[in-house]
KEKE-3310 file (N, C-alpha, C; in steps of 0.2 Angstrom, whole numbers, plus 5000, padded with zeros to 4 digits):
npx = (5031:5037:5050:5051:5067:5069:5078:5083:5079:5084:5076:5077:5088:5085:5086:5072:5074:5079:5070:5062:5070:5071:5056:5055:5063:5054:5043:5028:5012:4999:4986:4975:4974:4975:4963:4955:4959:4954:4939:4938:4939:4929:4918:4921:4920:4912:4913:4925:4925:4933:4945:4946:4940:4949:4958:4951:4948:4963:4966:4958:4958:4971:4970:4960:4947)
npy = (4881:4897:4904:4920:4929:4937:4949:4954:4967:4981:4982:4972:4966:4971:4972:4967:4977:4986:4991:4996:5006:5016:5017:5025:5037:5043:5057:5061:5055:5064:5071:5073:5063:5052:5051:5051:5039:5031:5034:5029:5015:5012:5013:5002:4992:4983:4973:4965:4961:4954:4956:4973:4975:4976:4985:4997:4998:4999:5011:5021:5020:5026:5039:5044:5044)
npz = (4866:4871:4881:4887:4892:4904:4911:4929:4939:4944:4956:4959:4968:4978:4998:5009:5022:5015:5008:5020:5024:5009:5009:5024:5022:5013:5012:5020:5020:5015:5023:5016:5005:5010:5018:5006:5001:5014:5012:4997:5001:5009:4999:4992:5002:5001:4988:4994:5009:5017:5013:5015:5024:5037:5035:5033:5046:5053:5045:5050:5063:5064:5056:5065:5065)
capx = (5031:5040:5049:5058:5070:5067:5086:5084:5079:5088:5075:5076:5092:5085:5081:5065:5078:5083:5064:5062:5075:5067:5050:5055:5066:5049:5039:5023:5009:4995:4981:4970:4977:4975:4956:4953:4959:4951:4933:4939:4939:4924:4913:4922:4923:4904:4918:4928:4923:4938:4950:4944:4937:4954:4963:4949:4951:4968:4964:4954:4963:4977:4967:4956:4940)
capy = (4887:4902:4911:4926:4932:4946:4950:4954:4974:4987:4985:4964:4964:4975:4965:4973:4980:4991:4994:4999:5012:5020:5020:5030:5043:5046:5062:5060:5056:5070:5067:5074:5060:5047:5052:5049:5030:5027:5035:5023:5008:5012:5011:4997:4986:4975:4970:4960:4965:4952:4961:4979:4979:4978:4989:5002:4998:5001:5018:5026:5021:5030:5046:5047:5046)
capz = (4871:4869:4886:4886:4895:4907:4915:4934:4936:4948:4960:4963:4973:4986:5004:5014:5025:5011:5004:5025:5025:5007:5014:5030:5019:5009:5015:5025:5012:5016:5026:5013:5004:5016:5020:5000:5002:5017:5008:4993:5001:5012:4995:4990:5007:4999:4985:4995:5018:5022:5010:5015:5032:5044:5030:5034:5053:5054:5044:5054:5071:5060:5057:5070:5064)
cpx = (5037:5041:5055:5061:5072:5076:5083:5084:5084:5087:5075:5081:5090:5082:5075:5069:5078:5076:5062:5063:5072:5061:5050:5058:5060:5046:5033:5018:5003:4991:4977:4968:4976:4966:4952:4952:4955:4941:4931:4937:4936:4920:4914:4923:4917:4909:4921:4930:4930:4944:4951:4945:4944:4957:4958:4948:4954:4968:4962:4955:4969:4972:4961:4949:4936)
cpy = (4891:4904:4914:4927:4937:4946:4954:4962:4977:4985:4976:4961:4969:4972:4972:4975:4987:4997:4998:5006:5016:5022:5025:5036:5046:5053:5059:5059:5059:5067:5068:5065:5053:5043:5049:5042:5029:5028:5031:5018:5007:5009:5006:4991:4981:4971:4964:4964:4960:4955:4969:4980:4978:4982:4997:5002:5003:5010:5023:5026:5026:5038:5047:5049:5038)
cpz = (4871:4876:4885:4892:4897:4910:4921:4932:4942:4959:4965:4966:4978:4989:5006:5018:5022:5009:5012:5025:5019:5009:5018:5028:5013:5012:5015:5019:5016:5018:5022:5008:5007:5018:5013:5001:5005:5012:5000:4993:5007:5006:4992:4994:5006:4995:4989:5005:5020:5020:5015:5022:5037:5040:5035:5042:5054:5052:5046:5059:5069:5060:5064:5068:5064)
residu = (UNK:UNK:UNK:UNK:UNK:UNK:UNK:UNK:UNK:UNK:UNK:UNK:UNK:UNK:UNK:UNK:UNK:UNK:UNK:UNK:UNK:UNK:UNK:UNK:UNK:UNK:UNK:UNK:UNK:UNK:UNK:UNK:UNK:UNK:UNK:UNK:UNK:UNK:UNK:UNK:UNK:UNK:UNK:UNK:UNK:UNK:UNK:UNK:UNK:UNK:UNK:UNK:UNK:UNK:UNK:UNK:UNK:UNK:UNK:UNK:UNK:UNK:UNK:UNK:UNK)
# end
């Protein structure tokens, strides 16, 4: 059995504190944007309903629809 050796990248000493702080310094992701995913994972919520269906919940108490 052959393992390589990946060496640790950039992004694998940052804590979730850090990945927080990037996030909220992101700009807003567009509602058009938003509307797509939720109509995404409408057609897709037969796939996998325990997956999907509180995602598209959460979505749409978010936009308002």
């Amino acid at each position: 059995m052959k393992i390589d050796y990946i060496p640790p990248g950039p992004y694998d000493a940052l804590m979730e504190s850090d990945l927080r702080k990037i996030e909220k310094s992101l700009p807003a992701t567009p509602r058009s944007a938003l509307e797509a995913n939720l109509l995404w994972m409408v057609e897709h919520e037969l796939d996998d309903p325990d997956y999907y269906g509180p995602r598209i919940l959460a979505m749409s108490l978010k936009l308002g629809v």
